[in-house]
N, C-alpha and C positions, 0 to 999 in steps of 0.2 A: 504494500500500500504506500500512497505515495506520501511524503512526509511534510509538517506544516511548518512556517517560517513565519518569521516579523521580520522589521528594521530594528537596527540597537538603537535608532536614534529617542527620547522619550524616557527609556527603562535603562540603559545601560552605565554603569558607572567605572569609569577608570580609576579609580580606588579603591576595586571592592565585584574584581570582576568575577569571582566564585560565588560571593552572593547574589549577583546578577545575573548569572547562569543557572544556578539555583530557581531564583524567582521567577525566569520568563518556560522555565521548564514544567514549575509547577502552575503556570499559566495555561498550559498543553503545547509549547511550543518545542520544536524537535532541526529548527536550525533557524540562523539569523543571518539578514544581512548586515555585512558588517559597513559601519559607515565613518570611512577612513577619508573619505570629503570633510570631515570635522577635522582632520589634524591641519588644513590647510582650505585659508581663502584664498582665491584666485583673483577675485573682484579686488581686493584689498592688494594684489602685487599690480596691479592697473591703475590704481590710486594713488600708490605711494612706492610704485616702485617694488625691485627686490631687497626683501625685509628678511631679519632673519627667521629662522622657522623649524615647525618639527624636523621637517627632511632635510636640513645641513648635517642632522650627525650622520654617522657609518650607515652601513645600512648593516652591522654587527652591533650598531648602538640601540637602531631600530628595533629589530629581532628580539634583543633583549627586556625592550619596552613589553614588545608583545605577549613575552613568554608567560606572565600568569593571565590572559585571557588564551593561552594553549591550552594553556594546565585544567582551566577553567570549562574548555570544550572537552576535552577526554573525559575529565573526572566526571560530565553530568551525561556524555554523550549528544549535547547539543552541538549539531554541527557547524560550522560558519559556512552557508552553500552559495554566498555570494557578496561579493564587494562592491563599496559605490566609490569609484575613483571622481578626486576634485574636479569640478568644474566651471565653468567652460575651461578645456585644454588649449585654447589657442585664440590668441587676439592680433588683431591687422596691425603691421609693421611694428610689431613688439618684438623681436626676437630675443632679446635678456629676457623677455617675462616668459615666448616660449618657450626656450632652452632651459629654462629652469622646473617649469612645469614638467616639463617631458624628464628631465632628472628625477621631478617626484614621483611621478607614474613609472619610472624602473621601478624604485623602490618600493611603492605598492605592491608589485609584480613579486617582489623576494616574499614582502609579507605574507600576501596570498600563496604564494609554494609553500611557505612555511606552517602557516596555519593549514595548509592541504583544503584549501577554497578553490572550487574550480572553475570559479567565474568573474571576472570584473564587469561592471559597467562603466562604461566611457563615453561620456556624452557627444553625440553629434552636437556640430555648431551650425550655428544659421549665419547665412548670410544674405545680400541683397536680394539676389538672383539666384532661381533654381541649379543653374549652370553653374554659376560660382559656388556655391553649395555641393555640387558634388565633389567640384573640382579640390575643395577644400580637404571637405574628409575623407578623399581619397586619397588625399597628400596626409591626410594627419593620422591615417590607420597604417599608410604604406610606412611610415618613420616606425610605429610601433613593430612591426614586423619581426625584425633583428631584435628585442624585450621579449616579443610573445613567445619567439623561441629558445630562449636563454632560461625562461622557466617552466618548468615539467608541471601538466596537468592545472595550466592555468587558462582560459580560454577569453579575448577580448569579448564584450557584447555590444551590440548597437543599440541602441534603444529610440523608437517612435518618439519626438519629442514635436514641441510648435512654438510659435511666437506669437504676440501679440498689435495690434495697428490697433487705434483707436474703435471700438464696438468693431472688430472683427477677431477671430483664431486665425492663426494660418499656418496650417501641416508642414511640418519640416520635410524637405526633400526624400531622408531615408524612412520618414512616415508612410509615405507608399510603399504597400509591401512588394510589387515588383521591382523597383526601383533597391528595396534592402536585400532583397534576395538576390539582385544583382552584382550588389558593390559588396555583399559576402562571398559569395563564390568566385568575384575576380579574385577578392583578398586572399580566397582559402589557395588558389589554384596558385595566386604567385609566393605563398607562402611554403608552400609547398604538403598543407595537412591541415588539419581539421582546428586552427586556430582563431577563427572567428564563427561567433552565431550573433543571438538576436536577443533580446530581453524586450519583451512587451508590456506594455505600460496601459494596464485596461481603462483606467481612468484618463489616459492622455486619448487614445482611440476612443472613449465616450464624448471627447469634446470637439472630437474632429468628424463625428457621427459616423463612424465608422461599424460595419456590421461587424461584432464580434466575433462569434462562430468562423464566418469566412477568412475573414483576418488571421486565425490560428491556423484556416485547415492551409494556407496559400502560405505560409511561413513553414509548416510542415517540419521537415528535420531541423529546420535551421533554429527553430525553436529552442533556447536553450534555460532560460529564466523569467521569470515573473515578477513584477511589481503589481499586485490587487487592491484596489482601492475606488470609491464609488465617487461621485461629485452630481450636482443638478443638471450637466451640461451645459453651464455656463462659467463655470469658476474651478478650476483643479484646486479642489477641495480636502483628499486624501482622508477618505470617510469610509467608514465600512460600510461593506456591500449590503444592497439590499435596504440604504437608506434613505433612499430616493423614489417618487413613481413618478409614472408619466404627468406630463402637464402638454398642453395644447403648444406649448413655447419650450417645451424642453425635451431632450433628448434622456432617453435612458439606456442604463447598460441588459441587455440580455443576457442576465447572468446564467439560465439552462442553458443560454447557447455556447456560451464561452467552454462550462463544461464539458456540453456535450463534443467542444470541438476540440478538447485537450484528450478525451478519452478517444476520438475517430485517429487524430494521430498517433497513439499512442506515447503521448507524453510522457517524459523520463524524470522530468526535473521536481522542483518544489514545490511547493504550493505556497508563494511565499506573498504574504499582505506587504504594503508599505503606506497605512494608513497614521502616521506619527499623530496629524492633527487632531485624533482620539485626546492626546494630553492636555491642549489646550482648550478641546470644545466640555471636557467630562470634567466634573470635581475631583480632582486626586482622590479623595476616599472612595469613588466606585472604577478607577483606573485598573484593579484587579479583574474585576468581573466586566468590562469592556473588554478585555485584554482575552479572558476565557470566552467570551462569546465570539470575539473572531477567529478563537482556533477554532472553534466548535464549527463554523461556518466552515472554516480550513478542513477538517474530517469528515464533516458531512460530504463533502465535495468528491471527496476521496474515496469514500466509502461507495459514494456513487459510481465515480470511476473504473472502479473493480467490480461492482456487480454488475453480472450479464444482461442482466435483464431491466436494466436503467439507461434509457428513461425506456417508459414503458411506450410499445408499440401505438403508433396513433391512428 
């Protein structure tokens, strides 16, 4: 059965990371994204330049930082089954701030081998023009290349992302799933293996009205990680599923269909929520049992997934 996940961001404490492992276990949760976009703002080396920061030490300095959230994942069995690397990785005629970025995203890459995480997210970037948009991150995946393969069992992800213009959305280039299944397999074929997939983001695909179901079955293998989370279709909200209905003005997520379209591929990965905004919408005192209700969502899913005979014949 497939297993359920959160974000560290909300519950996690670098102080106290075996009690934190502890607590999101007795939550029902059974891996984490870990969110290593916290050791570094990016926005902030755009402002003020390169500053100094977690990633100047070693990356023997790092490692050693990390090692009691290892300790922390053995000893509860909660796995780390995926990483959110900083972002945005890359800004127009910056190159001190890119060169430095792309230093920290090595480093990331040792963390994740070492924690045995076998996924990053790396955010596409937008730019003016669709054209320039490709052009971009196909420059800014083809640099990661030489990283992706220097560490064992680590795999970059893309992820469906968008921007905003005044009362409009507007879908990022690799938010077309043609279009990401494209610039994956040029990546994977000149990489020479199976180093790039996808991470789908069901709340970003609700805001760009996207059909969910199809959206999974047309990403197919490439499918590699999950970010779940619900919004009104007008605001990326980062809410648990199922907390939204329809309105005459808004879009909702089809969440049987998402389902049903993880189980038609046969889906391998997590079932991982990344609804953080739970902490600031919920009073800390009922932040436990939000926290249980959206694994319980997470293994219902699951449970579904595995039996034959769901959903039932219509």
């Amino acid at each position: 059965m497939l297993k359920v996940g959160v974000q560290s961001a909300g519950w996690y404490s670098k102080n106290d990371p075996m009690g934190s492992f502890q607590y999101i276990k007795e939550c029902g949760f059974e891996s984490i994204d870990f969110n290593i976009d916290h050791y570094l703002s990016t926005g902030k080396l755009v402002k003020e330049g390169v500053y100094p920061s977690f990633f100047d030490q070693s990356v023997e300095e790092i490692l050693a930082f990390f090692t009691p959230l290892k300790e922390a994942s053995e000893a509860t069995g909660v796995e780390i089954g995926q990483m959110h690397a900083p972002f945005p990785v890359w800004f127009k005629d910056l190159d001190e701030v890119n060169d430095y970025i792309f230093m920290a995203l090595d480093k990331c890459f040792a963390v994740a081998e070492y924690l045995n995480c076998p996924a990053i997210v790396v955010h596409p970037v937008n730019r003016s023009t669709k054209e320039k948009e490709w052009d971009t991150n196909l420059m800014i995946y083809r640099r990661l290349i030489p990283v992706i393969r220097k560490y064992k069992g680590v795999k970059i992800c893309l992820e469906n992302i968008f921007s905003r213009r005044p009362g409009r959305i507007i879908e990022g280039r690799l938010a077309n799933v043609a279009d990401a299944c494209r610039m994956i397999d040029i990546l994977n074929e000149e990489a020479g293996g199976d180093y790039f997939g996808f991470c789908l983001d069901v709340g970003h695909a609700n805001l760009t009205n996207r059909n969910i179901k199809e959206y999974v079955k047309e990403l197919g293998h490439r499918l590699t990680i999950l970010h779940i989370h619900d919004n009104s279709g007008h605001e990326d909200l980062h809410m648990i599923p199922y907390s939204y209905l329809a309105t005459p003005s808004s879009h909702v997520c089809d969440w049987n269909g998402f389902v049903e379209g993880l189980k038609e591929i046969g889906y391998p990965g997590v079932i991982a929520f990344e609804t953080f905004r739970i902490f600031s919408a919920y009073p800390k005192a009922v932040h436990t049992q939000v926290l249980k209700l959206i694994s319980g969502i997470g293994h219902y899913w699951a449970e579904c997934i595995d039996d034959p005979n769901w959903p039932a014949a219509k």
